[in-house]
C-alpha positions in Angstrom: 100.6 159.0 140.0 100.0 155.9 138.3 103.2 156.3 136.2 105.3 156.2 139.1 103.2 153.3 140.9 103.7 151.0 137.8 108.0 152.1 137.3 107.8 151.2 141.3 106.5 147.7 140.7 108.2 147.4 137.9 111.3 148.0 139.6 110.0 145.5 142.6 109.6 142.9 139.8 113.2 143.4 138.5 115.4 143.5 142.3 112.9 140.1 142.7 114.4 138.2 139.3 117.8 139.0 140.5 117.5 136.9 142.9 116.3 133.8 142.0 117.7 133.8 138.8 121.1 135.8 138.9 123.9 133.0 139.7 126.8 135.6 140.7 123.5 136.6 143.2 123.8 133.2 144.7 125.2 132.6 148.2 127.6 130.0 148.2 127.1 127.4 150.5 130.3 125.8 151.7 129.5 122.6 153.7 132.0 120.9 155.1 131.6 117.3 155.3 133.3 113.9 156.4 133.1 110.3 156.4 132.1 109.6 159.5 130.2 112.6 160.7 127.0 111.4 161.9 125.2 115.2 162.1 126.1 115.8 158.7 123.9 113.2 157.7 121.0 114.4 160.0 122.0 118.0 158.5 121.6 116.5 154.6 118.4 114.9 155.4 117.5 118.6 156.5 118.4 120.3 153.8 116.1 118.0 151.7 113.1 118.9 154.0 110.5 121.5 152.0 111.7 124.6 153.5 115.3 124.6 153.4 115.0 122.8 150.2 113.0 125.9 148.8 115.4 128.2 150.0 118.5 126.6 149.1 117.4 125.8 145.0 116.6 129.5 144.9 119.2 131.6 146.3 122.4 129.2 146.8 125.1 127.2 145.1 126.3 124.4 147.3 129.7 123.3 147.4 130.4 120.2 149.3 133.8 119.5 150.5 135.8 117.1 152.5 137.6 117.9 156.1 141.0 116.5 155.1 144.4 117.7 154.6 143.8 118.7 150.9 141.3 121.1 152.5 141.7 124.6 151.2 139.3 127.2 152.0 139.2 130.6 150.2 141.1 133.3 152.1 139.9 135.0 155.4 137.8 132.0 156.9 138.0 130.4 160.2 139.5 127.0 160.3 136.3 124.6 160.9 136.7 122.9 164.4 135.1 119.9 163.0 131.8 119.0 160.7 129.6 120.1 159.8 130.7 123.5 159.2 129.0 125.7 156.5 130.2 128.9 155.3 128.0 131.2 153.9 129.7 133.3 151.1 129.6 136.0 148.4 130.7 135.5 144.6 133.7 137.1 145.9 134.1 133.9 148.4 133.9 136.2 151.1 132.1 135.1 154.8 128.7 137.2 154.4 127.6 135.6 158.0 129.3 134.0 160.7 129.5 130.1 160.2 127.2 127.4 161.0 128.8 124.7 163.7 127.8 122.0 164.4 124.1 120.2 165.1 121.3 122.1 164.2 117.8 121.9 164.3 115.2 122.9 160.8 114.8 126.3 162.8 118.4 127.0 163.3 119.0 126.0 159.9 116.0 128.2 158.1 117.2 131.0 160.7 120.9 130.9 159.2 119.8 130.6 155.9 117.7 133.5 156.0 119.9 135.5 157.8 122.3 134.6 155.0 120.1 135.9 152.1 119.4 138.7 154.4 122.6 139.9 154.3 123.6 139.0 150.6 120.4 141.2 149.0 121.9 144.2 151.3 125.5 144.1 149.3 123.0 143.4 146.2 121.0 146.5 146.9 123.9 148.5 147.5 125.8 147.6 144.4 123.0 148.8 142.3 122.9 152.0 144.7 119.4 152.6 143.8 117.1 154.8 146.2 114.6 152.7 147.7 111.0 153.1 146.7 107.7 152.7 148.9 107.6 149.0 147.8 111.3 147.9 148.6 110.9 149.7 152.0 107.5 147.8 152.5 108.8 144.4 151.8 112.1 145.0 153.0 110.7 144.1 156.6 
């Protein structure tokens, strides 16, 4: 009844603030960087264009770090082959995706980005353990 419509959206409203408000929600984004690396700069000019930018101020943190000796990455991730390299982690520092390598385009970039979120709200959802209702499974597409 209408009870259980309103505790439903409710309950949509909630698992949506999470997200965009929530730091230890946020996906750490781990870019690493150098001096001379040309498609790093093509890469930050990306991340400033409206899409990305949209998704990266809501549901990331991003950490920016140079390739050098000093380098230390948290446990468990691949050595980067060169830059960029961007590691898409949990509050734990653990990889939630595969890294990004490389030169990318806006559409490779929005497609690891989402895949990224993607995959975070799953561990999210399954920390709370809460059965999904209608309205989770209809935007969960």
């Amino acid at each position: 009844g209408l009870f259980s419509w309103l505790y439903a959206m409710e309950d949509f409203n909630h698992t949506r603030d999470i997200n965009s408000s929530d730091i230890s929600q946020k996906i750490i984004f781990l870019y690493i960087d150098s001096d001379s690396c040309e498609f790093c700069r093509t890469l930050d000019e990306m991340l400033n264009l409206p899409k990305p930018a949209e998704l990266l101020e809501k549901y990331f943190i991003i950490k920016r770090e140079l390739l050098n000796d000093d380098l230390e990455l948290p446990k468990g991730l691949p050595l980067p082959y060169g830059t960029p390299t961007v590691y898409f982690l949990n509050n734990k520092e653990e990889a939630i995706i595969e890294p990004m390598r490389g030169e990318k385009t806006e559409e490779e970039l929005l497609y690891f980005l989402n895949e990224a979120i993607r995959e975070n709200q799953k561990t999210i959802i399954k920390k709370e353990k809460k059965p999904k209702n209608i309205w989770q499974k209809l935007f969960d597409k």
